[in-house]
C-alpha positions in Angstrom: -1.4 13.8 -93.4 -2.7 14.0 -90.2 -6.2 15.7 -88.9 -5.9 19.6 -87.5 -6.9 19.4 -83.2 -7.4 22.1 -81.0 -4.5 22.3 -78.3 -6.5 22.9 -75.0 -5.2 25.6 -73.0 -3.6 23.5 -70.2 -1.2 21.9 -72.8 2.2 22.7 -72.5 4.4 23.6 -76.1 8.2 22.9 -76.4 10.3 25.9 -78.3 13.4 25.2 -79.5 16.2 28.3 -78.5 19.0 28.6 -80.2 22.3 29.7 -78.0 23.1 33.3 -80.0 19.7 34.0 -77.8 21.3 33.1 -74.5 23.5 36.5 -72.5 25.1 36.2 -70.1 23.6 33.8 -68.5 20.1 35.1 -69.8 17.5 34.3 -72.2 16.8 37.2 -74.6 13.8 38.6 -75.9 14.5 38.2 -79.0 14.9 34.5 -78.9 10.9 34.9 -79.9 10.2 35.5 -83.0 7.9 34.3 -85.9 9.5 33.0 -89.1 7.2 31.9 -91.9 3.7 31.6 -90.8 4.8 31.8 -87.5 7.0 30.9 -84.2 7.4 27.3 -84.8 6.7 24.7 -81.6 6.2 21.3 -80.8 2.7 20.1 -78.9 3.5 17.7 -75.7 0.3 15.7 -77.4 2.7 14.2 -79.8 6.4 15.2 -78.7 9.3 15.9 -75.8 11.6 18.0 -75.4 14.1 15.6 -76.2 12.2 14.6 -79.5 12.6 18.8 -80.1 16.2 19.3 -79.6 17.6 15.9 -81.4 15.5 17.5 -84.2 18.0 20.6 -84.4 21.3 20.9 -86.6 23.8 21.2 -83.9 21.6 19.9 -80.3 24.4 21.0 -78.2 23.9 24.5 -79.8 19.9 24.4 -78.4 18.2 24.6 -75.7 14.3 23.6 -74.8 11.3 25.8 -73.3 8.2 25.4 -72.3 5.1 27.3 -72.8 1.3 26.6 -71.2 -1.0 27.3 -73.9 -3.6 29.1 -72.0 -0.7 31.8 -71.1 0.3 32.3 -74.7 -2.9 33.3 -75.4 -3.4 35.2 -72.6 -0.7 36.9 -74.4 -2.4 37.7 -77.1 -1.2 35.2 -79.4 -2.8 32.4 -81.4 -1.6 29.1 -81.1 -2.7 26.6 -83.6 -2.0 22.6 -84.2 -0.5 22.7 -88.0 1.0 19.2 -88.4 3.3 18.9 -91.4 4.4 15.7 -93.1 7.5 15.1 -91.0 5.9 16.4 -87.6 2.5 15.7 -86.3 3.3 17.7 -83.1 3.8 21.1 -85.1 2.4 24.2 -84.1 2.4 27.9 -84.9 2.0 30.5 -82.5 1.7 33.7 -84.3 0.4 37.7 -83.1 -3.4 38.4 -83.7 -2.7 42.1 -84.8 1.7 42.1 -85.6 4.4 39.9 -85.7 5.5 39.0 -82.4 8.9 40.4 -83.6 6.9 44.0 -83.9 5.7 43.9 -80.2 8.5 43.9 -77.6 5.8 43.7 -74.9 4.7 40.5 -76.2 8.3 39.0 -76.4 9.1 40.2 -72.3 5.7 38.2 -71.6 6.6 34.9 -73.0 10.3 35.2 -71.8 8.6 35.3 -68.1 5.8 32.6 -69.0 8.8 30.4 -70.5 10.0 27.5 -68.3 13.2 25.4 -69.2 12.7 22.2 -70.2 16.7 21.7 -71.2 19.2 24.3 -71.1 21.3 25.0 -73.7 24.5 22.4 -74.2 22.9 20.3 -71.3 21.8 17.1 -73.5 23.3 14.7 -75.8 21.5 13.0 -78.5 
C-alpha cells in the first residue's frame, strides 16, 4: 500500500459528476455529496482528469471538476490523501462538524469554487 501525504493547499482535486447532477445547462448542488467516509476525489499528484473519468461506468455519462485544496478548506471541509489499493491518488473530502449533504451552504460554496476540467459527454475513452 502506499504511504498517507499531506495535499498542500495549492493542489488542485479532480471530482467526478455524474450527469443526473447537470439542469439545464447547470451544475446542481447536490452533485456534492459524501458517500462512505466521504466525497470521493482524485489528487493531481498522482492523477488527470482523464485518468478520473475513464475510471467511471459509463464516461460519456460523467463529467470532471476541479477543486484548489486551499478553497475547500476554506470551506470548512477536510481534505485528506487516503490511497486505496487500486488508487494512489484517492482522497476524501468530508464536513468537520456534518455531512456536506446536511449543509446547503457548503454545497453552493464548492459549486462556485468548482472549475470544469471536462464537461459532461465531452470525452471518449
Amino acid at each position: 500500500m502506499w504511504d498517507i501525504e499531506e495535499i498542500p493547499d495549492e493542489n488542485k482535486v479532480f471530482y467526478r459528476i455524474h450527469k443526473s447532477f447537470f439542469r439545464e445547462g447547470k451544475l446542481i448542488p447536490g452533485a456534492f455529496r459524501e458517500i462512505g467516509d466521504g466525497m470521493s476525489a482524485d489528487w493531481e499528484k498522482y492523477s488527470t482528469p482523464e485518468y478520473l473519468i475513464c475510471r467511471a461506468k459509463i464516461p460519456s455519462d460523467n463529467g470532471i471538476v476541479s477543486l484548489i485544496v486551499g478553497n475547500i478548506r476554506k470551506t470548512d471541509l477536510e481534505v485528506s490523501h487516503k490511497p486505496s489499493e487500486k488508487n494512489i491518488s484517492h482522497s476524501i473530502i468530508k464536513g468537520r462538524k456534518r455531512k456536506i449533504q446536511d449543509d446547503p451552504e457548503v454545497r453552493l460554496k464548492l459549486m462556485k469554487i468548482s472549475q470544469w476540467e471536462i464537461q459532461i459527454g465531452a470525452y471518449k475513452c
